[in-house]
VEXLODO-890174 format. One record per residue (C-alpha): residue in one letter; x, z, y negated. Coordinates in steps of 0.2 Angstrom, whole numbers, plus 5000, padded with zeros to 4 digits. Layout:
BEGIN
aXZY ...
% end
This chain:
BEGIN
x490049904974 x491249934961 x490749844943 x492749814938 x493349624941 x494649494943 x494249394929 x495249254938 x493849254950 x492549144947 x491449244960 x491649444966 x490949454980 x491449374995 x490149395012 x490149335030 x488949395041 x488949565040 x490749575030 x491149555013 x492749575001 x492449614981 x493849684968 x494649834975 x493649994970 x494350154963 x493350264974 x494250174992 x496050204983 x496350374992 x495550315007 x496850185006 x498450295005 x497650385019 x497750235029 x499450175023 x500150345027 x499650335045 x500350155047 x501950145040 x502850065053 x502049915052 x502049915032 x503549875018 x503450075014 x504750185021 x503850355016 x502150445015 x501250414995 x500550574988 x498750574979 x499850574963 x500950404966 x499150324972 x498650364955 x500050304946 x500250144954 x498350094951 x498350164935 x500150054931 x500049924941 x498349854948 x497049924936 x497749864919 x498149664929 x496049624931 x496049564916 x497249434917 x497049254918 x498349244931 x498749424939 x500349434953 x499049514964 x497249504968 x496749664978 x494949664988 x494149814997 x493549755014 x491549785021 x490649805037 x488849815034 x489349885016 x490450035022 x492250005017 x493549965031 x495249905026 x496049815012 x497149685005 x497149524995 x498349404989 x499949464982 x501549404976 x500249264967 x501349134962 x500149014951 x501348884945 x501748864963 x499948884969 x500349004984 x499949194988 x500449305000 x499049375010 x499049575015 x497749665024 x497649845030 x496249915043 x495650095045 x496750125059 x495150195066 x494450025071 x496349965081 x495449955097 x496049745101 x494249675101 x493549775087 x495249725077 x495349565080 x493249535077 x493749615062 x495549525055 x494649355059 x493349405048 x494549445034 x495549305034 x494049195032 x493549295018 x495249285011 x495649085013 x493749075006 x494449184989 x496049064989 x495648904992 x493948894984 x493749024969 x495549034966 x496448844970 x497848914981 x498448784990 x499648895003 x499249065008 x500749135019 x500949305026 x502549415035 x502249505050 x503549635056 x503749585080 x502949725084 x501149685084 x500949525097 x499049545095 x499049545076 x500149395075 x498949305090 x497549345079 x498349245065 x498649095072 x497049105081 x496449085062 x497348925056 x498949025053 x500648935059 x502349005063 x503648935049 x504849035053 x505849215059 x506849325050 x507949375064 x508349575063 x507649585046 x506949775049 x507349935054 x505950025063 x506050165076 x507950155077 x507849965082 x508149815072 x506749685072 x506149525067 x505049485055 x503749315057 x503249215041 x501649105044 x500648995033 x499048925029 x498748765020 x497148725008 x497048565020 x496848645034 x495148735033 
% end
């Protein structure tokens, strides 16, 4: 796995079971845009990111922030039996606040329902264990765009509640839809 850390993190590797999270690696990055391009529907992008914008925005925006004490995003590369599946973190880190945003992408490969959602759950535990143990977030929120029922069961199967809807917040296929805000609280392990 990668050697580059968070130093915010106290540890780098997360595991459960046969999953684990660590610091986002620079060999998954193109694997990643490959992922993001085929998914873009369901993510705040609006076009395809060449080899070149992946680059830049590492290079700008992710790989210069691991040193910081308090970084606006923590990015993680996700594992199944120590081949790389997904991604996400926490972003939009307000620390003064002690809230995150959680994103997580999966190789689309692996959308079949039950293999998803084995997967997802996984995840969010990994993630709520980065938050609220290692990193002292107290709420850890996420935005869902009503398109994917199953992804947003998934959630709330997972300690996630609905806190709100932003009615006709995006524009996907021609159609306005809503987008679902849920949170999860440190207290509520």
């Amino acid at each position: 796995m990668s050697t580059a850390h968070y130093t915010c993190l106290k540890k780098h590797r997360f595991t459960d079971g046969e999953y684990a999270i660590c610091t986002i690696r620079r060999e998954d990055i193109m694997l990643i845009r490959e992922w993001r391009n085929r998914q873009i529907d369901v993510l705040r992008q609006k076009k395809e990111i060449t080899p070149e914008e992946q680059i830049n925005y590492f290079e700008k925006q992710v790989w210069p922030t691991l040193a910081l004490k308090e970084p606006k995003q923590v990015l993680v590369s996700f594992f199944h039996q120590g081949n790389v599946i997904g991604y996400g973190g926490l972003v939009h880190i307000s620390w003064e606040d002690y809230r995150a945003e959680m994103s997580f992408l999966l190789n689309p490969d692996r959308h079949g329902k039950q293999q998803y959602e084995q997967d997802f759950s996984a995840f969010i535990g990994l993630i709520r264990q980065m938050a609220f143990q290692d990193l002292g977030i107290h709420r850890v929120f996420t935005e869902t765009y009503n398109i994917r029922d199953w992804h947003i069961s998934i959630l709330e199967k997972n300690g996630f509640d609905l806190e709100g809807t932003m009615r006709d917040h995006v524009f996907i296929d021609g159609k306005f839809v809503d987008s679902l805000i849920h949170g999860s609280l440190s207290s509520k392990r």
